[in-house]
Backbone as ProteinMPNN parsed JSONL, in Angstrom:
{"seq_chain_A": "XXXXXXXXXXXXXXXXXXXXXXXXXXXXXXXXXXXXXXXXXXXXXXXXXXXXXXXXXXXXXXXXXXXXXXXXXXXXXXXXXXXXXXXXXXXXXXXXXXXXXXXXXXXXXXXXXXXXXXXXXXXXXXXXXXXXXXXXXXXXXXXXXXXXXXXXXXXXXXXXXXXXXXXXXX", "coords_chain_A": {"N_chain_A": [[-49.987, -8.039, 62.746], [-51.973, -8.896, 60.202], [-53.482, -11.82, 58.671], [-54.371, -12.037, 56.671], [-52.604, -10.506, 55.333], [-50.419, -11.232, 54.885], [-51.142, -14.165, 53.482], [-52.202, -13.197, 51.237], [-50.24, -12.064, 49.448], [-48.241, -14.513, 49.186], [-50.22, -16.148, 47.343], [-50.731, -14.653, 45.219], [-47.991, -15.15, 44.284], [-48.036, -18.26, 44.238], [-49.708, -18.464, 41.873], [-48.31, -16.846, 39.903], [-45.948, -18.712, 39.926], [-47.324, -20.875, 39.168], [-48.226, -20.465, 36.397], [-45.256, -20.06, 35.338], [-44.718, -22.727, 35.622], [-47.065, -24.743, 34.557], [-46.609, -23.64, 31.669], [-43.895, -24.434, 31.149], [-44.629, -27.528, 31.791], [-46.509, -28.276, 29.554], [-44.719, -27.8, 27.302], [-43.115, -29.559, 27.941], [-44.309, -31.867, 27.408], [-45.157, -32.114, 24.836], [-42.51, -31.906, 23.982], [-42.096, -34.481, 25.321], [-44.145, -36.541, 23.741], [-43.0, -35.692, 20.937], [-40.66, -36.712, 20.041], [-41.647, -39.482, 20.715], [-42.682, -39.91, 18.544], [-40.84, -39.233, 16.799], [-39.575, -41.652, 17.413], [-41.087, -43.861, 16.728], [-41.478, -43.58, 13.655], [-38.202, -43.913, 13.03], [-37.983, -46.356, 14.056], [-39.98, -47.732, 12.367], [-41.107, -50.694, 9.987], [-41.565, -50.194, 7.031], [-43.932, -50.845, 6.6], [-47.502, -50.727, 5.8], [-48.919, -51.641, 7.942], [-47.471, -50.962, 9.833], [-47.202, -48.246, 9.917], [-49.844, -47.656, 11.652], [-48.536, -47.091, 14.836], [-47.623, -44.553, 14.063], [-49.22, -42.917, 12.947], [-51.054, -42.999, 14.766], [-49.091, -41.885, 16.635], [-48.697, -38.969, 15.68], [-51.59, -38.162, 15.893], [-51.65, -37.529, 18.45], [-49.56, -36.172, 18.921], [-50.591, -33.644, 17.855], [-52.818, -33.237, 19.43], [-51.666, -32.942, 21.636], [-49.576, -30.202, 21.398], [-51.816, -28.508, 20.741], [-53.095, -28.525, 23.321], [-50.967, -27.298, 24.76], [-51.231, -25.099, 23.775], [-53.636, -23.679, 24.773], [-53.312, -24.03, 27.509], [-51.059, -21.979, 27.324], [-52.436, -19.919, 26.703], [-54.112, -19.121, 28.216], [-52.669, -18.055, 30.605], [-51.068, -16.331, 32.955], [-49.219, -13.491, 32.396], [-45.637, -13.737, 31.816], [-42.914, -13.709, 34.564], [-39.503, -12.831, 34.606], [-37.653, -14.678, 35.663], [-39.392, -17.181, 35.334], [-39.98, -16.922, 32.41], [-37.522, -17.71, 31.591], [-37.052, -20.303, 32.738], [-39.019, -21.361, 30.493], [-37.547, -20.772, 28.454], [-35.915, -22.494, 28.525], [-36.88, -25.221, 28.397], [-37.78, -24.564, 25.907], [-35.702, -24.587, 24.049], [-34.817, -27.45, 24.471], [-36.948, -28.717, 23.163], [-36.939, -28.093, 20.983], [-34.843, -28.867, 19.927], [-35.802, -31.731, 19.944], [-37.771, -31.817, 18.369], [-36.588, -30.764, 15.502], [-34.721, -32.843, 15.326], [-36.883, -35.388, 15.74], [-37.91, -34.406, 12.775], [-36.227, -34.565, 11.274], [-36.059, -37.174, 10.635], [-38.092, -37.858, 9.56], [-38.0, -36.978, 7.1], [-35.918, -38.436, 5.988], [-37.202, -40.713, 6.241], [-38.801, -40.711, 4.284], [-38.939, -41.95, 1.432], [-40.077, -44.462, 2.468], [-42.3, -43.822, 3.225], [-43.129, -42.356, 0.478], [-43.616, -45.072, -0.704], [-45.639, -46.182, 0.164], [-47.842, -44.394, -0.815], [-47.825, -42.794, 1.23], [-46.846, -40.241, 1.42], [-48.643, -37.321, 0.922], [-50.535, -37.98, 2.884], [-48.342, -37.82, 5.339], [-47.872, -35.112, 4.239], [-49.965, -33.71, 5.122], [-50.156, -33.606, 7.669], [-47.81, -32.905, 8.991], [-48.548, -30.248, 8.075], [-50.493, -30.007, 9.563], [-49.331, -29.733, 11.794], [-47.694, -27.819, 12.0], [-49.046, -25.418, 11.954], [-50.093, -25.226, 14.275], [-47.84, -25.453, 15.802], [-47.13, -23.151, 15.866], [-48.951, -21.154, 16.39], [-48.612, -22.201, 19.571], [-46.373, -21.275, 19.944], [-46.462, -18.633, 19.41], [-48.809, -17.904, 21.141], [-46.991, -18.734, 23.665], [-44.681, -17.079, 23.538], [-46.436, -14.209, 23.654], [-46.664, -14.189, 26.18], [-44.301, -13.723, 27.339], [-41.677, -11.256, 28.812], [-42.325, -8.06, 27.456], [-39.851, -7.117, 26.439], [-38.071, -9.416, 25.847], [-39.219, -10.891, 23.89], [-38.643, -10.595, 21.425], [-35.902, -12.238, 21.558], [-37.127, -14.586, 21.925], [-38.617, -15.313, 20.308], [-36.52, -15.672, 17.954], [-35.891, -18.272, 19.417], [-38.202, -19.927, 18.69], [-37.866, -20.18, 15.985], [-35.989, -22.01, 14.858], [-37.662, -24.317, 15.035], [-40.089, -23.502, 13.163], [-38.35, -23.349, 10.704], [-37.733, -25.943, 10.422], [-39.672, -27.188, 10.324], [-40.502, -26.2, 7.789], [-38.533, -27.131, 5.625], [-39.114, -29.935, 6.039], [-42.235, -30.08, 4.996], [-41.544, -28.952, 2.576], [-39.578, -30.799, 1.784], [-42.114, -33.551, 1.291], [-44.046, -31.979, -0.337], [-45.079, -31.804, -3.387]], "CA_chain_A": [[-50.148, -8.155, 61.302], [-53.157, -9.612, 59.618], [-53.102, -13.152, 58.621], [-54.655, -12.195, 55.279], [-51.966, -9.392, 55.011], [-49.411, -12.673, 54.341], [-51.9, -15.115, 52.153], [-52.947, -12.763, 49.794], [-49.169, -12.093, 48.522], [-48.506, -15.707, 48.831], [-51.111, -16.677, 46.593], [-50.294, -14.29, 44.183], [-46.742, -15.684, 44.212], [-48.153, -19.439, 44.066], [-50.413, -18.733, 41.191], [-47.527, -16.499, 39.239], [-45.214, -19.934, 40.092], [-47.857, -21.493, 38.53], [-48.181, -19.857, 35.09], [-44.526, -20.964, 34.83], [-44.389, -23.853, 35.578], [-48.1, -24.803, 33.504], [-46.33, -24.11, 29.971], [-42.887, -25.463, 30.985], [-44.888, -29.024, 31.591], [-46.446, -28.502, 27.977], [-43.505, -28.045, 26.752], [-42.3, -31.342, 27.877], [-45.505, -33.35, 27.174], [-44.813, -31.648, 23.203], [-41.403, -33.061, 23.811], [-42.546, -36.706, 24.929], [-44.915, -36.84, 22.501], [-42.561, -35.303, 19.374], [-39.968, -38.052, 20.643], [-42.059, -41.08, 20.646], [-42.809, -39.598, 17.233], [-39.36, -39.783, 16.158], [-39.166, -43.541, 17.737], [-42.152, -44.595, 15.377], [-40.988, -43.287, 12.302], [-37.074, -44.361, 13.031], [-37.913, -47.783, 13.842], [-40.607, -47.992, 11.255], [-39.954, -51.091, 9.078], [-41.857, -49.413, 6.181], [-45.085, -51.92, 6.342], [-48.64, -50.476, 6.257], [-49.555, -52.04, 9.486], [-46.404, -50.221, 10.518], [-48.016, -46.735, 9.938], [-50.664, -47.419, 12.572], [-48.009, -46.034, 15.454], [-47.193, -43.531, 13.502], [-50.486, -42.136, 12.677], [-51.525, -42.383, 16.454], [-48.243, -40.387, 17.597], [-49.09, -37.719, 14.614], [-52.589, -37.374, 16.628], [-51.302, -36.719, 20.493], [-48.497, -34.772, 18.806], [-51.438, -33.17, 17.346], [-53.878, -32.734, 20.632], [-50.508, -32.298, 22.847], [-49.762, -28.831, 21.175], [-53.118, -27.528, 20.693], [-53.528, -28.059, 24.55], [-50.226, -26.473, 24.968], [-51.306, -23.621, 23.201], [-54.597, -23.18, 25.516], [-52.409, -23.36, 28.48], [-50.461, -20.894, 27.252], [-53.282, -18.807, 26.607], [-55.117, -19.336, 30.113], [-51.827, -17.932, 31.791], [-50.897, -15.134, 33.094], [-47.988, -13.054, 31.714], [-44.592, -14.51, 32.826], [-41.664, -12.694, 34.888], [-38.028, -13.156, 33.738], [-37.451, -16.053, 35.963], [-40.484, -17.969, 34.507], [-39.473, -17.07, 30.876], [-36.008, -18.228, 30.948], [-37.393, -21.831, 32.476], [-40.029, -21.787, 29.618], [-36.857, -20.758, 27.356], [-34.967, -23.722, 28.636], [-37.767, -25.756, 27.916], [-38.073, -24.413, 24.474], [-34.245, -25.028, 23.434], [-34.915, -28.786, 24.373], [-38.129, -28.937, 22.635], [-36.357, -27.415, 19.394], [-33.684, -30.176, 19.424], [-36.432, -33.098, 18.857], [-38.639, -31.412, 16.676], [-35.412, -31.049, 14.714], [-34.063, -34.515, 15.276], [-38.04, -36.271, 14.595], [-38.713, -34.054, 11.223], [-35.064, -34.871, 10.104], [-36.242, -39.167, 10.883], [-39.381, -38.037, 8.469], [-37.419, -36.581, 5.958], [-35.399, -39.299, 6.044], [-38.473, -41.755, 6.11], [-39.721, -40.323, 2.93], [-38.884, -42.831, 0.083], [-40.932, -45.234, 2.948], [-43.575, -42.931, 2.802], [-43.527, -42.817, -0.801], [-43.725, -46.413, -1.371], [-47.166, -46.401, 0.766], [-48.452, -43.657, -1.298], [-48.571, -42.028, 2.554], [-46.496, -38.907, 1.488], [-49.901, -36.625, 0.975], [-50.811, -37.478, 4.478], [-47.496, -37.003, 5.735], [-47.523, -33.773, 4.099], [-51.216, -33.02, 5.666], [-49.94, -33.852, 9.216], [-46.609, -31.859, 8.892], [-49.019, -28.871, 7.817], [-51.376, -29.321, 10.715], [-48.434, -29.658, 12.934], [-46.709, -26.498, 11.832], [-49.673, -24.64, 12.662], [-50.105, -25.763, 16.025], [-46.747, -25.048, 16.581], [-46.724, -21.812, 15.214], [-49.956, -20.983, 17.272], [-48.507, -22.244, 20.856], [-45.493, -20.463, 19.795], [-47.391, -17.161, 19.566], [-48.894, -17.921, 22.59], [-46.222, -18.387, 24.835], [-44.242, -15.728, 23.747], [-47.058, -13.403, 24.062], [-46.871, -14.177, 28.089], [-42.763, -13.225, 28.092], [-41.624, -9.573, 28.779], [-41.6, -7.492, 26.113], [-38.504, -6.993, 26.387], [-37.642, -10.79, 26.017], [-40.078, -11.802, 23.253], [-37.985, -11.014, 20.348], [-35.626, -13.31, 21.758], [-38.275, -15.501, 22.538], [-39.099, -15.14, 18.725], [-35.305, -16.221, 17.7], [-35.557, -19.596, 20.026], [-38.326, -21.109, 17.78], [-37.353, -19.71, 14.468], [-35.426, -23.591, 13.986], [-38.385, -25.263, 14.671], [-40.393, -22.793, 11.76], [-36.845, -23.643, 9.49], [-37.231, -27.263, 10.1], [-41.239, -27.742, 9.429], [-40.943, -25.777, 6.13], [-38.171, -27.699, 4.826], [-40.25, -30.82, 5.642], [-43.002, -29.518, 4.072], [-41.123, -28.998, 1.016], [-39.594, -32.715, 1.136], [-43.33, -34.213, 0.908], [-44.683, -31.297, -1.332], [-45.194, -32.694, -4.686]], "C_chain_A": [[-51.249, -9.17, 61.025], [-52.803, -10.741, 59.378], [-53.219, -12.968, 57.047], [-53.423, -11.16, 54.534], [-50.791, -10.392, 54.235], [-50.028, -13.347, 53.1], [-51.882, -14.666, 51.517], [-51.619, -13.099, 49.164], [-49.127, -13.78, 48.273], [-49.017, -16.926, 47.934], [-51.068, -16.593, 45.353], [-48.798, -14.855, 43.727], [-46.999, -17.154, 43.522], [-48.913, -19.521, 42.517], [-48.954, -18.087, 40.033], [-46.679, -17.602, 39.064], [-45.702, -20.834, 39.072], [-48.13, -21.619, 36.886], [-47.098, -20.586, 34.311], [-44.882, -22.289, 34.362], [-45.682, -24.984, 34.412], [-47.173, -25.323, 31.986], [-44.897, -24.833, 30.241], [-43.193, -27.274, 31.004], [-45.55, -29.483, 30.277], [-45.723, -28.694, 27.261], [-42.927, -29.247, 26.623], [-43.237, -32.24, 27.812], [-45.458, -32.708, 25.501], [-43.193, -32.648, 22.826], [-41.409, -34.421, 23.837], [-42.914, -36.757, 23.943], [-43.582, -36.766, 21.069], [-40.674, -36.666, 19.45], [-40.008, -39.258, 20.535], [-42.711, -41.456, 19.522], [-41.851, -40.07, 16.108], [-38.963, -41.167, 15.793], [-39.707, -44.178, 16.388], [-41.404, -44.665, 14.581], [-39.058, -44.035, 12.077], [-37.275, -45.854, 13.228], [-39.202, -48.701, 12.986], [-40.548, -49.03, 10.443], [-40.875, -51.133, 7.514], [-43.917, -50.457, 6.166], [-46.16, -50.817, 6.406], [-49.173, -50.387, 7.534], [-48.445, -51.072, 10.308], [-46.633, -48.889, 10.863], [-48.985, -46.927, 10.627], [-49.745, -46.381, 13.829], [-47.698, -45.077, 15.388], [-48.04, -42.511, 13.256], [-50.981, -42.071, 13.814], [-50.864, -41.084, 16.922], [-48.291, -39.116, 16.978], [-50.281, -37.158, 15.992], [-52.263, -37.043, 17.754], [-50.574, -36.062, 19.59], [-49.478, -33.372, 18.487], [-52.062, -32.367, 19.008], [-52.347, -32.064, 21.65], [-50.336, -30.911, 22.537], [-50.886, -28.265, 21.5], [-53.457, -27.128, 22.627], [-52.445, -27.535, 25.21], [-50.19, -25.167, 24.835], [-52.614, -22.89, 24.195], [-54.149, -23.062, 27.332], [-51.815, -22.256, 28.675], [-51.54, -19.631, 27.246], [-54.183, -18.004, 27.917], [-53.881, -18.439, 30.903], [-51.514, -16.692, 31.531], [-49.292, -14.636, 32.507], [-46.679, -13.698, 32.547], [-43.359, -13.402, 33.318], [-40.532, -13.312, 33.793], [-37.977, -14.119, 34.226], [-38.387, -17.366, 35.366], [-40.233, -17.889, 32.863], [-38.326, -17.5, 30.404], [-36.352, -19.986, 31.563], [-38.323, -22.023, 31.218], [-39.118, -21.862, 28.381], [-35.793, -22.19, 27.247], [-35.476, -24.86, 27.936], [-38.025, -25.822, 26.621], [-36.879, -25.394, 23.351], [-34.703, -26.601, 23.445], [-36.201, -29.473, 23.501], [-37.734, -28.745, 21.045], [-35.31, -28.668, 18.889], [-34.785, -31.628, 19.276], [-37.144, -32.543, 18.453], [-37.987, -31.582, 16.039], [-34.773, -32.595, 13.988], [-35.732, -35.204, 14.443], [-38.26, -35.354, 13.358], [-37.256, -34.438, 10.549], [-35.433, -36.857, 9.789], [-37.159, -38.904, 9.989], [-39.012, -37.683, 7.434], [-37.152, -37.899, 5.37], [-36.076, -40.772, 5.373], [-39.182, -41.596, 4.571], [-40.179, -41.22, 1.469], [-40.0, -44.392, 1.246], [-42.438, -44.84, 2.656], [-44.502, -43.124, 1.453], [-44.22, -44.245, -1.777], [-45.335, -46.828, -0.962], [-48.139, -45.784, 0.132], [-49.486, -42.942, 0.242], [-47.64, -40.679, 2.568], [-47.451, -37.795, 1.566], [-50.015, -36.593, 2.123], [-50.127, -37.379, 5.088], [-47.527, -35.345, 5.71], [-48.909, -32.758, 4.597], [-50.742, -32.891, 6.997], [-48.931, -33.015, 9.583], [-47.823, -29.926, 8.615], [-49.541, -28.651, 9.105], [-50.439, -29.022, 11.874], [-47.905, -28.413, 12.931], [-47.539, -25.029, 12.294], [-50.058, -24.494, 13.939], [-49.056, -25.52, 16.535], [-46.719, -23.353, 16.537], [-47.998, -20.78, 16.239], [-49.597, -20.696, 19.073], [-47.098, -21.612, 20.788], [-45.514, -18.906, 20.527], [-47.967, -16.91, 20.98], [-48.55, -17.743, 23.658], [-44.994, -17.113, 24.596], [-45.131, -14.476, 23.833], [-46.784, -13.192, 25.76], [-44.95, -13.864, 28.511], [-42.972, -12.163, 28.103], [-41.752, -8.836, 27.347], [-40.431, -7.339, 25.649], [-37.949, -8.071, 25.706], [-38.561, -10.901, 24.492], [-39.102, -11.473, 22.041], [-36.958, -12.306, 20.313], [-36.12, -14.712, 22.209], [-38.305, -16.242, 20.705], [-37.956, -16.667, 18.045], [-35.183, -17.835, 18.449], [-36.473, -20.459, 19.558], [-37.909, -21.182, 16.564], [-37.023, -21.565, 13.849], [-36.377, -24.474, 13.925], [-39.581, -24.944, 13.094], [-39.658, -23.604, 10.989], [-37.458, -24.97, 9.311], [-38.506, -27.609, 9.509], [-41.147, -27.697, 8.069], [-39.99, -26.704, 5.538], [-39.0, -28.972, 4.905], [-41.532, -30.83, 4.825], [-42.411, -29.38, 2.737], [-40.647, -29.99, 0.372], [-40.484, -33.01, 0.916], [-44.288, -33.384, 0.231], [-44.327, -31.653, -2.715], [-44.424, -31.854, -5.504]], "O_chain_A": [[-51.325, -10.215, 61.672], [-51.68, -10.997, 59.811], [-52.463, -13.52, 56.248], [-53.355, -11.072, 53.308], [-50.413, -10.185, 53.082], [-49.606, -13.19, 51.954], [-51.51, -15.305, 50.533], [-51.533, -14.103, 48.457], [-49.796, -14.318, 47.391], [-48.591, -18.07, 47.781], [-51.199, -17.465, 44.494], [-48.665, -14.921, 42.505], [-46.413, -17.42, 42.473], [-48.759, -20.581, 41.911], [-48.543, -18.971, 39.281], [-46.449, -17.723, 37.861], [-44.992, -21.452, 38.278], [-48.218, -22.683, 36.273], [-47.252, -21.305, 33.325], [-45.196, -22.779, 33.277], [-45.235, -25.826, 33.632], [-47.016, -26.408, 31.425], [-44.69, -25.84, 29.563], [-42.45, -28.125, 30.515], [-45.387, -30.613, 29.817], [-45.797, -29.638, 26.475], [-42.422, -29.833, 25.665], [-43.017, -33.403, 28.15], [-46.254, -33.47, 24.952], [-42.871, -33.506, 22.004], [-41.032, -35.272, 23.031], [-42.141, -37.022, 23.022], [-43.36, -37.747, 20.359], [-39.964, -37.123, 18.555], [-39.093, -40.06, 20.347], [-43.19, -42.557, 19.25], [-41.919, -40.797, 15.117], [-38.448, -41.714, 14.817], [-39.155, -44.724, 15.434], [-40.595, -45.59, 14.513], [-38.759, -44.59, 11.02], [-36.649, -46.587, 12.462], [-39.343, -49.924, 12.968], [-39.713, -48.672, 9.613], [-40.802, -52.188, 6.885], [-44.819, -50.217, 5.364], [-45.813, -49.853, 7.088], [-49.71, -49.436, 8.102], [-48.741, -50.534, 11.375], [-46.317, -48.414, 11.954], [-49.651, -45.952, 10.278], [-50.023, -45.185, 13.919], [-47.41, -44.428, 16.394], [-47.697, -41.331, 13.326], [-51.472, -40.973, 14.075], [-51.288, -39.996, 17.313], [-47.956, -38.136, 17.644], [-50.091, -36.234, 16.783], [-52.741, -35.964, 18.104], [-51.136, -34.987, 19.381], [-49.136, -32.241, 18.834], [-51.763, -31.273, 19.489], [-52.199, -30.954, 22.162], [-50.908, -30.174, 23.34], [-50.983, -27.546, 22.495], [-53.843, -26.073, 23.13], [-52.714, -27.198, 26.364], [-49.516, -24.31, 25.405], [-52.596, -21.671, 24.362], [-54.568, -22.242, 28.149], [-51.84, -21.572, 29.699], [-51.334, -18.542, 27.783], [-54.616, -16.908, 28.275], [-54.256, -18.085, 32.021], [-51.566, -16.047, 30.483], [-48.388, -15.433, 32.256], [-46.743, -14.078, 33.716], [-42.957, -12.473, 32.618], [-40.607, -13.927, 32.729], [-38.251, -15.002, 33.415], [-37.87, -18.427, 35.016], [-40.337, -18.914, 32.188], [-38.027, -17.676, 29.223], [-35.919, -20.9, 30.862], [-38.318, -23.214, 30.905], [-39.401, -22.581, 27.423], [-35.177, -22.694, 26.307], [-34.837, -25.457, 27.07], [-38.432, -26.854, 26.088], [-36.993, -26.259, 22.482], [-34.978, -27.042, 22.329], [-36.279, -30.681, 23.279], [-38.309, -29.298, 20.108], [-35.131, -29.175, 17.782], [-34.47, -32.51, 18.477], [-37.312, -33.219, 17.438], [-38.203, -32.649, 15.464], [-34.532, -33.108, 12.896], [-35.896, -35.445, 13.247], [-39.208, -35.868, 12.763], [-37.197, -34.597, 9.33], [-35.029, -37.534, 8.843], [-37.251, -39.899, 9.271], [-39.736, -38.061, 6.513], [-37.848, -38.444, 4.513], [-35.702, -41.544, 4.49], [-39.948, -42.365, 3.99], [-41.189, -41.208, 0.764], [-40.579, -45.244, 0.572], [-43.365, -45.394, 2.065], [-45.62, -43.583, 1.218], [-44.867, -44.403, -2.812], [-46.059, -47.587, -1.606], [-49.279, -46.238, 0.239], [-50.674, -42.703, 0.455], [-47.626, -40.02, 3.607], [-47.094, -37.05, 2.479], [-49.755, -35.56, 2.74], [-50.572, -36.738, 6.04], [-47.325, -34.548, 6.627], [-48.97, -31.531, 4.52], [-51.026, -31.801, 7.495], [-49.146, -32.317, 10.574], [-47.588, -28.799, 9.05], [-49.336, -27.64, 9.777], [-50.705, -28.214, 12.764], [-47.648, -27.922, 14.03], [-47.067, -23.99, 12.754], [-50.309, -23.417, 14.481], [-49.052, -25.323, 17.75], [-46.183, -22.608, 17.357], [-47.653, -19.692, 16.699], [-49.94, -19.732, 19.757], [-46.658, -21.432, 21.923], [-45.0, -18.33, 21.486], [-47.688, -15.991, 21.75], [-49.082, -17.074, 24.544], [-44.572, -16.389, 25.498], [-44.458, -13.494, 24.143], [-46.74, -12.115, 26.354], [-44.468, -13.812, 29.643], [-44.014, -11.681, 27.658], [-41.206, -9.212, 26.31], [-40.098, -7.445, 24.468], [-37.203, -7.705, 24.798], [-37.571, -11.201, 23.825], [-38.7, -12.556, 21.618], [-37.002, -13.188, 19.455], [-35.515, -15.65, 22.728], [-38.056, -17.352, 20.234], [-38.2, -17.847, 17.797], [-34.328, -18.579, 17.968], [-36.21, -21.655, 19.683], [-37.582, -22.261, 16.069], [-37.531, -22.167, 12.903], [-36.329, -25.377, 13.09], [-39.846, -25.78, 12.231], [-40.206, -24.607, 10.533], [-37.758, -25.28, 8.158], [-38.589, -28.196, 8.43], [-41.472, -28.571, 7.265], [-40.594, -27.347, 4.679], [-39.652, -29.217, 3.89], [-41.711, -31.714, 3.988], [-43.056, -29.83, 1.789], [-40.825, -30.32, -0.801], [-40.41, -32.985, -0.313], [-45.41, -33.875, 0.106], [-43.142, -31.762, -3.028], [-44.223, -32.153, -6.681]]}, "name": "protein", "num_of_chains": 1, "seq": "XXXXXXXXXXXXXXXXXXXXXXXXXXXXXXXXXXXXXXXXXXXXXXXXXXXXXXXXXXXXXXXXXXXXXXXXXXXXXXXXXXXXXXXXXXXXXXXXXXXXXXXXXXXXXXXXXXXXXXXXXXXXXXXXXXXXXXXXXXXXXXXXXXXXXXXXXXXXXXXXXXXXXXXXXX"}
């Protein structure tokens, strides 16, 4: 038997491995990031100067998606085993988006007092598209089969943007 008759599959295996595993580590650099998002804003103690961390972790939360979403795009379609780690990934990614946009809700009358609701409510927009983007993305690369339920596992993070969006909409 050839030597290359082995590598080739191999390769193809390592690079399919790879695809996974790619957006499942976006996933969790969306999660750090939307996390240390949360932190900010929850231990916030409403000051001006206080909104510097806050407006940083907006921007990585910012760049972290977008380059989640070009990952996703770069990769090759995913099997079932690769789409149910990327779905695992998702579920945990859905519970702090959830948790940090309920701490900004929350945060709002802080917000208000800064006259930083507007750019809250700019940053929440750009965010929702970026999500909504690497969303699209990675369920494009599940089965067909799978992607409606793919669909159904961000749906809460959709739910939760728009109601934010509608707390800091005038």
């Amino acid at each position: 038997m050839k030597l290359s008759a082995i590598l080739v599959p191999l390769t193809f295996l390592r690079i399919a491995v790879a695809e996974g595993t790619a957006i499942v580590g976006a996933l969790k650099e969306v999660h750090n990031v939307t996390t240390n998002l949360g932190n900010s804003v929850a231990n916030w103690d409403g000051s001006m100067l206080g909104m510097v961390p806050i407006l940083t972790e907006n921007t990585f939360l910012l760049v972290s998606v977008i380059k989640g979403t070009k990952t996703a795009e770069k990769s090759e379609p995913l099997n079932l085993g690769q789409a149910i780690e990327v779905a695992n990934a998702a579920s945990t990614l859905v519970k702090s988006v959830n948790s940090t946009l309920s701490i900004i809700i929350n945060a709002k009358p802080k917000f208000d007092k800064l006259s930083m609701s507007p750019v809250t409510l700019a940053n929440l927009g750009l965010q929702k598209n970026a999500a909504d983007e690497m969303s699209t993305a990675i369920i494009s690369k599940v089965p067909a089969d799978y992607q409606g339920f793919a669909r159904s596992l961000v749906t809460p993070i959709t739910n939760s943007f728009q109601l934010a969006i509608d707390t800091f909409h005038p």
